[in-house]
N, C-alpha and C positions, 0 to 999 in steps of 0.2 A: 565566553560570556554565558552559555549558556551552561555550561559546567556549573559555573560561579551561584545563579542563582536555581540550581535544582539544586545543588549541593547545599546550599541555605536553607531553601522555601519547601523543596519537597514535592508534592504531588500540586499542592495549594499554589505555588509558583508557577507548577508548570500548565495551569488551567489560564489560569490571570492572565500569563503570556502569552498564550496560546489565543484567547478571545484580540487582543492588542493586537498580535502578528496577523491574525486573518484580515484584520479591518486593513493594515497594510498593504500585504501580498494583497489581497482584490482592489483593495485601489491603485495600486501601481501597478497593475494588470488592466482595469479600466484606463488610466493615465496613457498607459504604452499603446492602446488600439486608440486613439483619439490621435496623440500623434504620429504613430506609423503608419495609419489610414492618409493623413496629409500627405505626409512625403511617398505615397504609394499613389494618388490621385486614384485616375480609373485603370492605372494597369491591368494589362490579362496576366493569369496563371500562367507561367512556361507550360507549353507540351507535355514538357518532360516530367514535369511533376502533378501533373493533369491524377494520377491515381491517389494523389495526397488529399483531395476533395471526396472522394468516394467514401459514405459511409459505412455503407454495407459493402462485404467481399463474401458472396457467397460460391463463388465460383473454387473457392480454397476451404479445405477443412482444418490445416493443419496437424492430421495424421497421419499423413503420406507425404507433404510436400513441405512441412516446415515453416509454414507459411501462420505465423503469431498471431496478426492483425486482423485475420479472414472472421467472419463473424462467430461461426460455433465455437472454435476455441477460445473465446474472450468470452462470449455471452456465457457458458456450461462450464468452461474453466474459472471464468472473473465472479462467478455463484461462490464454488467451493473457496476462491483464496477469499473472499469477503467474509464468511460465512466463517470462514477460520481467522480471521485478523481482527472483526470486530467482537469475535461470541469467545473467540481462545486467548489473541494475543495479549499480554501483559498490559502492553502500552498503551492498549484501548482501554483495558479491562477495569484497568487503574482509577479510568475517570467515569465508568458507570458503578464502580463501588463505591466512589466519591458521591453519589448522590442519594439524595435522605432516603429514597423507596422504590421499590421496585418499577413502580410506574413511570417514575422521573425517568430512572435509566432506559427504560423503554421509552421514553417521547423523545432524547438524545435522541437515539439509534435512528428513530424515525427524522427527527429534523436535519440529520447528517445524510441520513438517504434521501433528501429534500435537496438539500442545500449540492450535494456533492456534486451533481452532472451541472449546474450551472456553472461551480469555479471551475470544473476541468473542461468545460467549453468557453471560458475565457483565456484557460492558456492557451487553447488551442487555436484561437484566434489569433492569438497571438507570433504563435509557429507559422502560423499559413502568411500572415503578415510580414516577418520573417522573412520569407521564399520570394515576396513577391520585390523585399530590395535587392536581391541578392541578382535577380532578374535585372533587374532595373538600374542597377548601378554595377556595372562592369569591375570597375578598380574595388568596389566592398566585399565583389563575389572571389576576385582575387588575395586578396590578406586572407581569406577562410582556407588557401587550399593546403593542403595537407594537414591543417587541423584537425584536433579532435570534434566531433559535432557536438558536443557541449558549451562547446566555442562560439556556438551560431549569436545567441541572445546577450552575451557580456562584450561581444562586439558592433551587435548591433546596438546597445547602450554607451559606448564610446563614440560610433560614427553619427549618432545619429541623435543624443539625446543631448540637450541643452543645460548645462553643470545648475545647479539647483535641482531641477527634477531628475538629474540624475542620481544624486545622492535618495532622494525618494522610492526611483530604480531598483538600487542597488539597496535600503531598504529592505524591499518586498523581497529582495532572495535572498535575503541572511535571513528576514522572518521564515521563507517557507521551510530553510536547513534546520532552523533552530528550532519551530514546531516538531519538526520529527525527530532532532538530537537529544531535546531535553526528556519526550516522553519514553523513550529507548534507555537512556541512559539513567533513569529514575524508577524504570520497572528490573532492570537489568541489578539493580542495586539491593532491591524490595526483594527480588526471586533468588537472590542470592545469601541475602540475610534470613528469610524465611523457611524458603525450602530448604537448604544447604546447610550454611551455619548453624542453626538455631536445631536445626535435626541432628546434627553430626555431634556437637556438643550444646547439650540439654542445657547446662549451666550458665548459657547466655541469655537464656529466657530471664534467670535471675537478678540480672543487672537491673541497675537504675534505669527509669527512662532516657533521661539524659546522657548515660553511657551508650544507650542504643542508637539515640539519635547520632552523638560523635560515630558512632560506630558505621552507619550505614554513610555518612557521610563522607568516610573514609573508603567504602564501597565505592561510593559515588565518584568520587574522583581516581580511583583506579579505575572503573572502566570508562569516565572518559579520556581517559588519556591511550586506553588500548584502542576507544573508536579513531582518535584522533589519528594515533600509528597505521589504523589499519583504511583510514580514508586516504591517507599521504601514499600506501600502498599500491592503491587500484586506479587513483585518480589518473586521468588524460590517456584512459586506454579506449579501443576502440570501439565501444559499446557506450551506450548511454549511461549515465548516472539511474535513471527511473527504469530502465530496461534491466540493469546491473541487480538493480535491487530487489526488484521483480522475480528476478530468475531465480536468485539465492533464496529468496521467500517462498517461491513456488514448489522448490524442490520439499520443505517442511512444512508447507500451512496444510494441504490436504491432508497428510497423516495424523498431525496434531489435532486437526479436525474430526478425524476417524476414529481416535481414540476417545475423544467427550461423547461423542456421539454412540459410540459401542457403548462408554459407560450408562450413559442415557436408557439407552432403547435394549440392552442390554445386559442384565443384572448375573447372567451367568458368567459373562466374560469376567475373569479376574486379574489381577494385578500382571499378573506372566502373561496371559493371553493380551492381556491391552500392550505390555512391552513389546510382546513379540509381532503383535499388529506392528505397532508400529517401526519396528528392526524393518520387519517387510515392504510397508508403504516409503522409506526412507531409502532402503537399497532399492526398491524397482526404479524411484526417480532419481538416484546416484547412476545406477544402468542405465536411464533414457539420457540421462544428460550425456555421459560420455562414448555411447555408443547409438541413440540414435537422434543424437541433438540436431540433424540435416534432414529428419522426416516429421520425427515428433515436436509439436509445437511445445516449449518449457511453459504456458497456460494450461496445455492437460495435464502436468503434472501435478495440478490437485485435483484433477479427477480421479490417475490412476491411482495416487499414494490413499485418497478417500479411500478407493473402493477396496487396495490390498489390504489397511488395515480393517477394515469391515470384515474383509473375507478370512484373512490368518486370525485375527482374532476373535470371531463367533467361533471359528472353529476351534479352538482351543478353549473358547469357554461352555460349546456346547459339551466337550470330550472328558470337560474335569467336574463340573456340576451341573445336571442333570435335574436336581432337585429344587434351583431358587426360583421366583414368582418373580415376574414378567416387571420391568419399572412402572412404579405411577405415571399416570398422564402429564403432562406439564401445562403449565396454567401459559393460557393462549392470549395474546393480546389481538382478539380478531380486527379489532378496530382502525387500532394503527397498521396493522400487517395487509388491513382491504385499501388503507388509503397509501400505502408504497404500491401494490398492484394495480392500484388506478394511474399513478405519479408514472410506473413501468410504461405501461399499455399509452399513457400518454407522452411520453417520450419515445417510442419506438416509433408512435405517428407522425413527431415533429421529426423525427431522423429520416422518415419514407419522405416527409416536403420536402427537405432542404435537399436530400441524395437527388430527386425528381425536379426540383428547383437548380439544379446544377446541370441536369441533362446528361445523368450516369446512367447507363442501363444496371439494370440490377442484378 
């Protein structure tokens, strides 16, 4: 479905839908804690999962012990991959150049960094709710075992949800897939006819409109059919869907982010020196994954890929020119950027309540 109208509508389809699917997913995420709260009454938290309430883990860095969820590596790792997914990636990019001026696309960025720790402390709500049937009902905690844990939530919508609202349910996560499938596979199509085609042979710039449109649309549906092949691929292994994709992201958003950023602040680095950053930021996190994926947490991996392409790439563009003037300044949105470090500074406090509201030491 979601092929069907990106391949149609384009970037204009996939905004429309995208506003449609969030009112879903959040309301069938509000739906699900109203009734798993019921059938959870005042249950305790198992023991066992007593660490899954903790919000802070400072006791873990994540560079010696692997350890993802500890606070440094998410808080200074989860900076660089945002940093790269919402200022680099296509898929974002797509829908702040969709808007009339530069200011709109800057109050997005900002309403998204508003809006974003509320839905994902809904799911999370949701998760922990989750735990506490799985607790609480013996034979539900049994059908999960040897399951993949992606398994947890499309079961507990069988056992537990009442057919009508279930179909609402199940709704809300075909909307959250198809939020992320249709913006992927509609920049995936744009970066392909742009950068690629239309460089490689000039002569497609010359076509009719309408030839290009067929044209990209025919992009369009070849790569969704390779997502499709390559989700049938990885599905029901032993890692999360959101961890999976996280990791594969992490190992390229930091360098991808090193290289704008070199070009930015940077005006010596040149086209070799930005490549060869980034050869380097891309193999040091190809090397942390397969050789020290048991110490190093895959969240630093867009610290370190940040910082190797910073460093092979000035160095190579301070070694070839010597002569060019420093980049202009870039025009600062102080406004919006004082009222996400307020929105920061205010959520780290509601995070110390609830962590101290739970009775975690810190």
């Amino acid at each position: 479905v979601s092929l069907l109208y990106t391949s149609v509508g384009g970037i204009k389809a996939d905004v429309y839908t995208d506003i449609v699917q969030l009112v879903i997913l959040w309301g069938g995420s509000l739906a699900c804690i109203v009734l798993l709260s019921g059938r959870t009454g005042s249950s305790s938290f198992p023991a066992a999962e007593a660490g899954r309430l903790a919000v802070f883990d400072f006791a873990s860095n994540g560079l010696t012990d692997g350890r993802t969820f500890s606070f440094w590596p998410m808080l200074i790792g989860g900076l660089f991959l945002y940093i790269s997914y919402y200022g680099c990636d296509q898929s974002q990019a797509q829908r702040l150049l969709a808007t009339p001026d530069e200011r709109s696309a800057a109050r997005a960025l900002a309403i998204n960094g508003i809006l974003r720790f509320l839905l994902v402390l809904t799911y999370c709500l949701v998760g922990l709710l989750a735990i506490l049937l799985l607790a609480k009902f013996p034979h539900f905690a049994a059908r999960l075992q040897g399951q993949p844990p992606d398994y947890l939530i499309p079961y507990v919508f069988v056992e537990f949800v009442p057919r009508g609202l279930l179909g609402f349910m199940v709704a809300g996560v075909l909307a959250a897939s198809m939020s992320s499938l249709d913006s992927a596979i509609n920049s995936l199509s744009a970066v392909t006819w742009r950068d690629f085609l239309a460089r490689i042979f000039p002569r497609l710039d010359r076509l009719t409109d309408s030839k290009k449109i067929l044209a990209s649309r025919g992009l369009t549906l070849f790569w969704g059919a390779l997502a499709v092949a390559f989700a049938l691929s990885v599905a029901g292994g032993s890692e999360t869907v959101i961890e999976l994709v996280n990791k594969i992201g992490s190992a390229f958003y930091g360098p991808i982010a090193g290289v704008f950023v070199l070009g930015i602040l940077n005006r010596r680095a040149e086209e070799r020196a930005a490549v060869a950053g980034l050869l380097a930021g891309v193999g040091l996190n190809l090397a942390l994954w397969l050789f020290g994926s048991g110490t190093v947490s895959w969240m630093w991996w867009n610290l370190t890929g940040f910082l190797a392409v910073m460093a092979a790439g000035s160095a190579g563009g301070w070694a070839r020119n010597k002569g060019e003037k420093a980049a202009p300044a870039l025009k600062k949105h102080g406004r919006l950027a004082a009222i996400l470090f307020v929105w920061f500074v205010i959520l780290m406090g509601v995070c110390v309540v609830l962590h101290l509201a739970l009775d975690i030491d810190i």
